[in-house]
C-alpha positions in Angstrom: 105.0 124.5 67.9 103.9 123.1 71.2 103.1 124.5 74.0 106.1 125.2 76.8 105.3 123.7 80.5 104.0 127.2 81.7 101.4 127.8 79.6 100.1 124.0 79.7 100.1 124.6 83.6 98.6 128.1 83.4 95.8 126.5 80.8 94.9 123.2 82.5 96.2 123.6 86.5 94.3 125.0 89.2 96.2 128.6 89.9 97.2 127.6 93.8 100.9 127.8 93.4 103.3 130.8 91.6 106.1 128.5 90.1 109.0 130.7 89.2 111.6 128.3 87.3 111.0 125.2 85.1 113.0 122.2 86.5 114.1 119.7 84.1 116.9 117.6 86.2 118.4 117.2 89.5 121.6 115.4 90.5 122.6 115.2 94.6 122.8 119.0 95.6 122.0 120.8 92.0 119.2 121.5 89.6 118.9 123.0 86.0 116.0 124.5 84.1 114.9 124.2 80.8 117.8 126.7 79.8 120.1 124.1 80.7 121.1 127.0 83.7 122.4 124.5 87.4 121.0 125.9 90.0 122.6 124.9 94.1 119.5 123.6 95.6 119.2 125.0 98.8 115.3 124.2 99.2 115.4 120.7 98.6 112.0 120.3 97.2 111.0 121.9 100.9 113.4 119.8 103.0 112.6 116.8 100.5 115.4 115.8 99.1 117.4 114.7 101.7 119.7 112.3 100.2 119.9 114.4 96.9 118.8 114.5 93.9 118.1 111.3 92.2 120.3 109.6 94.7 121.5 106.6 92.6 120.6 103.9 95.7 116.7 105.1 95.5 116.6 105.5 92.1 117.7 101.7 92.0 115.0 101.0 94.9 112.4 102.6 93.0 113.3 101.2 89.6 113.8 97.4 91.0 110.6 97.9 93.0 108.4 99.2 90.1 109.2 96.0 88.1 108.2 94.1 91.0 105.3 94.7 92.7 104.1 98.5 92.9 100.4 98.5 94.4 98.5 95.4 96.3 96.2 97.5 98.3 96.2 96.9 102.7 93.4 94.1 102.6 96.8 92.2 101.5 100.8 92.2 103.3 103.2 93.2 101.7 107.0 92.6 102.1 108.5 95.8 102.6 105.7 97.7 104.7 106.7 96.1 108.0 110.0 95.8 107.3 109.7 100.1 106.7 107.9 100.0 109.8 110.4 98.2 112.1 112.8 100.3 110.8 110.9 103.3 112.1 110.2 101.9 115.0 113.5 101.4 116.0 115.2 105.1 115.3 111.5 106.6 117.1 109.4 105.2 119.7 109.8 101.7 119.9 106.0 100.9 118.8 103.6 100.8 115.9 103.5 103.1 112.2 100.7 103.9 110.5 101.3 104.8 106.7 99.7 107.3 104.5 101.0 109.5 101.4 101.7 113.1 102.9 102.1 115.3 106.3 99.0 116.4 106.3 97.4 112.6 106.4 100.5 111.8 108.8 99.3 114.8 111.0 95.2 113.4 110.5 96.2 110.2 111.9 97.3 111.5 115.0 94.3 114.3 115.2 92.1 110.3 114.7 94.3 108.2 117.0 94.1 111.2 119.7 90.2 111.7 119.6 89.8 107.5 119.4 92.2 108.0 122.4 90.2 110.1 124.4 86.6 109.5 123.8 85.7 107.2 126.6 86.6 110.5 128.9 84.9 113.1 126.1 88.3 114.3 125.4 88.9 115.8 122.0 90.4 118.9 122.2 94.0 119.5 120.6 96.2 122.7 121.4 98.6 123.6 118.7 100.9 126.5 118.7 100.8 129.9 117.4 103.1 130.4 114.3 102.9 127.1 113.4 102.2 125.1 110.3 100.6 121.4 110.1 99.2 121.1 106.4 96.2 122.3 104.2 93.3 120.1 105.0 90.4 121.1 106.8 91.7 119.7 110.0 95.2 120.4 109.7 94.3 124.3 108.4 93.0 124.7 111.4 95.5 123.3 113.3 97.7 125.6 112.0 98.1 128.7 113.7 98.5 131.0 111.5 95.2 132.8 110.3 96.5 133.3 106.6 96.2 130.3 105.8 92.7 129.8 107.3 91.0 133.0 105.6 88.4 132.5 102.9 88.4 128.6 104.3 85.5 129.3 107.1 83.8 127.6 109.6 87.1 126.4 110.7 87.0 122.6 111.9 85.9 122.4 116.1 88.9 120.9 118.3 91.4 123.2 118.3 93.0 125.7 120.4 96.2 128.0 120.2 98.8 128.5 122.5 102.3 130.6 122.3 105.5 128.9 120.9 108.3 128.7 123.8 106.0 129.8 126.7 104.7 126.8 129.0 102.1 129.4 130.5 100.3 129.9 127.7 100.1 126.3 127.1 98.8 125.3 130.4 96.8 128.3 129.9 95.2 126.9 127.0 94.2 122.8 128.6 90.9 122.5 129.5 88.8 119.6 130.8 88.2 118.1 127.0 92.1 118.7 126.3 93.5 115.3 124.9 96.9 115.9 123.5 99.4 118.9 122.3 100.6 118.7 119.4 104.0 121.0 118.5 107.2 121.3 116.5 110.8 121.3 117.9 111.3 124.0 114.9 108.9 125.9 113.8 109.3 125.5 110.1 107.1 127.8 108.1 106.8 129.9 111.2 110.8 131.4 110.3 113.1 128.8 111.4 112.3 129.1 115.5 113.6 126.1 117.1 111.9 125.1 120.6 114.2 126.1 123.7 115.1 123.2 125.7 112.7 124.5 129.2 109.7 124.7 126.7 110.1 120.8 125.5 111.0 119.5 129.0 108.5 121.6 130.4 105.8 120.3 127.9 106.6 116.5 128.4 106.4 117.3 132.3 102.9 119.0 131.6 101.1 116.3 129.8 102.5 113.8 131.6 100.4 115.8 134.8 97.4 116.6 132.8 97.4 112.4 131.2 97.3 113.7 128.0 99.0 113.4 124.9 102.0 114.9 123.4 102.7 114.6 119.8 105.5 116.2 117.6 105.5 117.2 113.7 108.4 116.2 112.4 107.1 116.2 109.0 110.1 119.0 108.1 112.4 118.3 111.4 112.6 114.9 110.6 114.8 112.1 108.8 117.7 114.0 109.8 117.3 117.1 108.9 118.4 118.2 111.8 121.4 116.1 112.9 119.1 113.4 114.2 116.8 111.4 113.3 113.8 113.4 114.6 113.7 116.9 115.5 112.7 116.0 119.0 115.5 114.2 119.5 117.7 117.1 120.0 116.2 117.7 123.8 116.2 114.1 124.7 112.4 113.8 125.3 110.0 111.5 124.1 106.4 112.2 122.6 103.8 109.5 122.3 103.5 110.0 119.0 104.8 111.9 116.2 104.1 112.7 112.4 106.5 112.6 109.2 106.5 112.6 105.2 108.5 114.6 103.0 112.0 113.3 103.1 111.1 110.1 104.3 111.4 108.7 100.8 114.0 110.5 98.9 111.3 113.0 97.2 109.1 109.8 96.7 105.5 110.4 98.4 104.7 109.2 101.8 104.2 109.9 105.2 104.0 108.2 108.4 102.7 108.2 112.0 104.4 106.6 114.6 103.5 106.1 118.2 104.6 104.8 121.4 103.6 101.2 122.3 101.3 102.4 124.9 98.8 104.1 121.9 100.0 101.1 119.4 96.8 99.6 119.3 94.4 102.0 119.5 93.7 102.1 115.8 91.8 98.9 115.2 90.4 97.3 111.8 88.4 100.1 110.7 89.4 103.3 112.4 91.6 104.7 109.6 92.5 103.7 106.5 94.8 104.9 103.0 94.4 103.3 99.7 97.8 104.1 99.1 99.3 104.0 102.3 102.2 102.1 102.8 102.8 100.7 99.3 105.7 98.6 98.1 106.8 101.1 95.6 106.8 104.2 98.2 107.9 101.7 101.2 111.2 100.6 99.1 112.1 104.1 98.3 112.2 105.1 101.9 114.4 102.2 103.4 116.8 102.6 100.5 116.7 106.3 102.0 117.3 105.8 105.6 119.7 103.2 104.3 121.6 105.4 102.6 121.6 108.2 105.3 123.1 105.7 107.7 126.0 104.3 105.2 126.7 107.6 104.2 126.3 109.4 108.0 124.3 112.1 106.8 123.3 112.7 110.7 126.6 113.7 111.1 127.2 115.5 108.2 124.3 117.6 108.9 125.5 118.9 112.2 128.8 119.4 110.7 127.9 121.2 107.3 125.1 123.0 109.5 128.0 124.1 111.8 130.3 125.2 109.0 127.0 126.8 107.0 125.4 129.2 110.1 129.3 130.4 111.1 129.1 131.2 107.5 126.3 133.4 107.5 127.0 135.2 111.1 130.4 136.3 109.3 128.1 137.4 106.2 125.9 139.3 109.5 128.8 141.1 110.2 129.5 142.3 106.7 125.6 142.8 105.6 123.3 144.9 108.2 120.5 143.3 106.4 121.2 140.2 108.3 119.8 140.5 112.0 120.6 137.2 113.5 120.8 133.5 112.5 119.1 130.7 113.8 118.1 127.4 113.4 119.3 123.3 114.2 121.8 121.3 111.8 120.3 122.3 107.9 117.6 123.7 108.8 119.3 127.6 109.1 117.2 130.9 108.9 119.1 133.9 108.3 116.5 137.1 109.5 116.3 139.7 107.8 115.4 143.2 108.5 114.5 143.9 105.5 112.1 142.0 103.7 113.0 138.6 102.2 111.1 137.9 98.5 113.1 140.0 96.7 116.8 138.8 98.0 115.2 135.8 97.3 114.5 136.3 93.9 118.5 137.7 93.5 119.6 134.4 94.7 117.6 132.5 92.0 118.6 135.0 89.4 122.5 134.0 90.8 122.0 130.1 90.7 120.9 129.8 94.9 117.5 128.4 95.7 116.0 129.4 98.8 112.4 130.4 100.0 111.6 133.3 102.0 109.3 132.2 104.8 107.3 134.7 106.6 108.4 138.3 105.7 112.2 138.6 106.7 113.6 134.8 106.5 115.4 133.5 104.2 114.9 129.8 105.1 117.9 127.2 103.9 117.2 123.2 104.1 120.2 122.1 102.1 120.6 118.3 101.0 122.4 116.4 103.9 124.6 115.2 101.0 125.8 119.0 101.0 129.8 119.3 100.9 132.0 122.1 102.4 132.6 123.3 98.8 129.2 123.6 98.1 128.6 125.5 101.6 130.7 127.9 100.4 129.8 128.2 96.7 126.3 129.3 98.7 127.7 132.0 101.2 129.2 133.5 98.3 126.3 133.6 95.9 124.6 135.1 98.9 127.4 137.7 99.7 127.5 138.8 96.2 123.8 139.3 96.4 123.5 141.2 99.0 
């Protein structure tokens, strides 16, 4: 008899994740195991999936692509890198994309571009907020602010500073002399579900635009319409000089991206940075059949809307279930805290056919599928209802 999935993966994989579930197919917002059990997918892969499950218009993109022309390297063009690029350009900042294959790279090339940036002045420091959560490289560990991810990991990388979410004091608090940019998110993802407050993103642009340095976003969960617009920043009607992105910017194909303002577009010269992979054809026609299909289908709008219908949802639920405290969050990206702790309603969900994840101790974080319909929405409030 062979061997099932799990104990291939707890033979021959490194233990760094706890997977609970084997996944065998996905279609737009559902999933089933190996039992052949359909699971609502309200993770997304981690705000992934976007468009869905095997969303028949990537799937196409991917399939077409990968009889095409899947790897040529960046010491060649190719067709459908710019054209990505442009693309980004126009819903961002107006200038120039770098590509890579995850946020953590996307967040690098911003931590490179920032120090290149600044080093005629010996600028190099970065301040990053408390809470927050930026990736799992050295550099983007430390960014992080969040020591439980750092333990174990030390001599933490030099260059970075920490400053309170949602208070402007501590920020200005925090820039020094070597200061060269801030880098934050307009909702804090892995940090509970806290969105920015409109004074601390107007007040942030107003501060680096006095202090001449930087300020960058990570949209790497926020973005590609996760929460009703393109980019989580876009919600306060601000603009960064540069911001990062990846996870659903191909349909739960790998890449990630940083853009930037035409101002820092050409700081990054032959040279400075580099990714074998970034920007290939394969991964570069699965994201603009994505953004494609999130215009044709308007899954901004549906995302404010099915947001909408989702948190009123849930506050009713609050009202009902004193183990809900509040609700908070921007379009589908909805935390319902807790005051109680979250793993183990978690794991009722699951056992009821609701995916979620517990973030922190007391959140139950939902990033729904923009492709999400009413029906669904409510399929999920009563899984959770009967839970509880």
């Amino acid at each position: 008899m062979n061997p099932s999935p799990k104990e291939l993966f707890s033979r021959y994989v490194m233990p760094s994740y706890a997977p609970g579930l084997t996944l065998v197919r996905g279609a737009g917002v559902s999933v089933w195991d190996d039992a052949g059990k359909e699971y609502l997918d309200f993770m997304a892969g981690i705000a992934v999936c976007n468009t869905g499950h095997c969303h028949p218009a990537v799937v196409e993109a991917i399939r077409k692509q990968a009889g095409v022309l899947m790897h040529c390297s960046n010491l060649f063009y190719n067709e459908l890198q710019p054209r990505l690029a442009k693309k980004i350009s126009e819903i961002g900042l107006g200038g120039k994309v770098f590509f890579c294959n995850s946020g953590a790279e996307a967040n690098e090339a911003l931590f490179k571009l920032a120090r290149k940036w600044g080093s005629a002045a010996g600028k190099y420091e970065i301040v990053t907020m408390k809470n927050s959560f930026h990736g799992r490289t050295l550099a983007t560990m430390t960014a992080t602010g969040q020591t439980k991810y750092q333990k174990g990991f030390e001599p933490l990388m030099p260059g970075f500073v920490y400053a309170e979410f949602n208070n402007l004091d501590s920020v200005k608090a925090a820039i020094t002399p070597a200061t060269v940019a801030v880098l934050c998110e307009a909702v804090q993802g892995e940090g509970g579900i806290v969105p920015a407050t409109p004074e601390f993103m107007a007040g942030l642009r107003a501060l680096c635009d006095e202090k001449k340095i930087l300020l960058f976003f990570d949209e790497v969960q926020t973005g590609i319409g996760r929460t009703g617009q393109w980019f989580g920043f876009q919600n306060y009607g601000i603009r960064p000089d540069g911001f990062s992105m990846a996870k659903a910017l191909a349909g739960g194909f790998p890449i990630g991206a940083a853009a930037v303002a035409p101002a820092l577009s050409d700081v990054f010269q032959p040279g400075n940075h580099a990714s074998t992979f970034g920007g290939n054809p394969l991964a570069c026609a699965a994201a603009l059949a994505t953004l494609e299909t999130i215009e044709k289908e308007s899954l901004l709008e549906n995302a404010v809307k099915m947001g909408a219908l989702f948190t009123d949802g849930l506050r009713k639920l609050a009202a009902k279930h004193a183990c809900i405290a509040s609700v908070r969050g921007i379009g589908l990206m909805i935390g319902a805290v807790l005051n109680v702790p979250a793993k183990p309603i978690e794991a009722k969900l699951r056992e009821n056919g609701l995916l979620c994840i517990a973030t922190g101790d007391h959140v139950l974080r939902f990033v729904p599928p923009l492709v999400v319909s009413a029906a669904q929405i409510q399929q999920a409030l009563d899984i959770l209802d009967h839970s509880l």
